[in-house]
C-alpha positions in Angstrom: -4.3 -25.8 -10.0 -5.7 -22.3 -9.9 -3.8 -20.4 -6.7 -5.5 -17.0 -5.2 -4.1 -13.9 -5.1 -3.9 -14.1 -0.8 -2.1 -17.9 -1.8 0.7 -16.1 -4.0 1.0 -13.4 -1.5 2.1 -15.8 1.2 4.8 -17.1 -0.8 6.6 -13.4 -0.4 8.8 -12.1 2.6 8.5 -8.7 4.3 11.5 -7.8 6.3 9.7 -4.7 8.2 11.4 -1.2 8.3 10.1 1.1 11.6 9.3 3.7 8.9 6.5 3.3 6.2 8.0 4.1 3.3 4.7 5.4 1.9 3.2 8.7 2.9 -0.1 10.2 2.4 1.3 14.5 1.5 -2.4 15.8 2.6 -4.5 14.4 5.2 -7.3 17.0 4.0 -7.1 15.7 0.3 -8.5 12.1 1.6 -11.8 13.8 3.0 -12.5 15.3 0.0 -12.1 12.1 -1.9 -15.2 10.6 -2.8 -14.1 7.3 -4.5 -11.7 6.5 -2.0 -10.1 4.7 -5.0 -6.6 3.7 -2.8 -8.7 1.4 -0.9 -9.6 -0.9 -4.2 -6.6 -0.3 -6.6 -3.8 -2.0 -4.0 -3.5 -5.7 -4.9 -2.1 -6.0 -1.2 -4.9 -4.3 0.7 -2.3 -1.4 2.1 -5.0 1.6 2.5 -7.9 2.1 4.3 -10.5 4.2 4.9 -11.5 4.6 8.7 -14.8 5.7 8.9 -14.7 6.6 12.7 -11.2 8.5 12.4 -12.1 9.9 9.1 -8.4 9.2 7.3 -6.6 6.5 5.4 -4.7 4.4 7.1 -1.9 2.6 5.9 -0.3 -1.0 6.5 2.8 -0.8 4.5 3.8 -3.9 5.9 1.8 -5.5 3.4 3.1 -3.6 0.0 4.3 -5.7 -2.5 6.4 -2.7 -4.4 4.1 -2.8 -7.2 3.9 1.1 -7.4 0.6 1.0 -8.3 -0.4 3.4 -6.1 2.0 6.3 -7.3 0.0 6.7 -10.0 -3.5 5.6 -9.0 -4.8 8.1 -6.6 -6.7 10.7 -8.5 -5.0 13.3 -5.7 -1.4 12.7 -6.6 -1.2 12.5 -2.7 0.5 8.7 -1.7 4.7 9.6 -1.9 5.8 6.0 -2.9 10.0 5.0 -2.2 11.4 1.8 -2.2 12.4 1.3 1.3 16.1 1.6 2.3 18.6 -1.0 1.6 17.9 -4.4 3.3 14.0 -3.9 3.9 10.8 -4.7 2.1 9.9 -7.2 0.0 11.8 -10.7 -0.9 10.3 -12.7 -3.4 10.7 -17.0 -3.1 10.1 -17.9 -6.7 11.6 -15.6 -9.1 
């Protein structure tokens, strides 16, 4: 009984803050990306790249707190917190 990563993400709780507690510093650093490597490096599909706005968005609804993309983006340019006491991610097993 194999379960998918989308499966094991259902099993988590999100209590949603009004404020993302992940920041992109330079708007201007995401043109000039040519990998876009935020959109394929986030286990919880947070960033995107809109091709019609030209910029990343973000759903931090969906992070899991992994903190994988404080060090992934090439640009040094996601500002990763934990959000503030009482919000984010709940975990039911474990």
């Amino acid at each position: 009984m194999s379960d998918s990563i989308s499966d094991k993400l259902y099993t988590i709780r999100y209590k949603c803050d009004d404020v993302s507690h992940l920041i992109i510093k330079e708007r201007d650093h995401c043109l000039k990306c040519v990998k876009k490597d935020c959109n394929y490096f986030c286990p919880s599909d947070v960033y995107d790249w809109d091709k019609k706005q030209k910029l990343t968005t973000v759903a931090y609804e969906n992070c899991i707190e992994c903190g994988t993309c404080r060090i992934a983006c090439p640009y040094d340019n996601i500002d990763w917190v934990y959000p503030k006491g009482g919000y984010g991610i709940t975990y039911k097993y474990g």
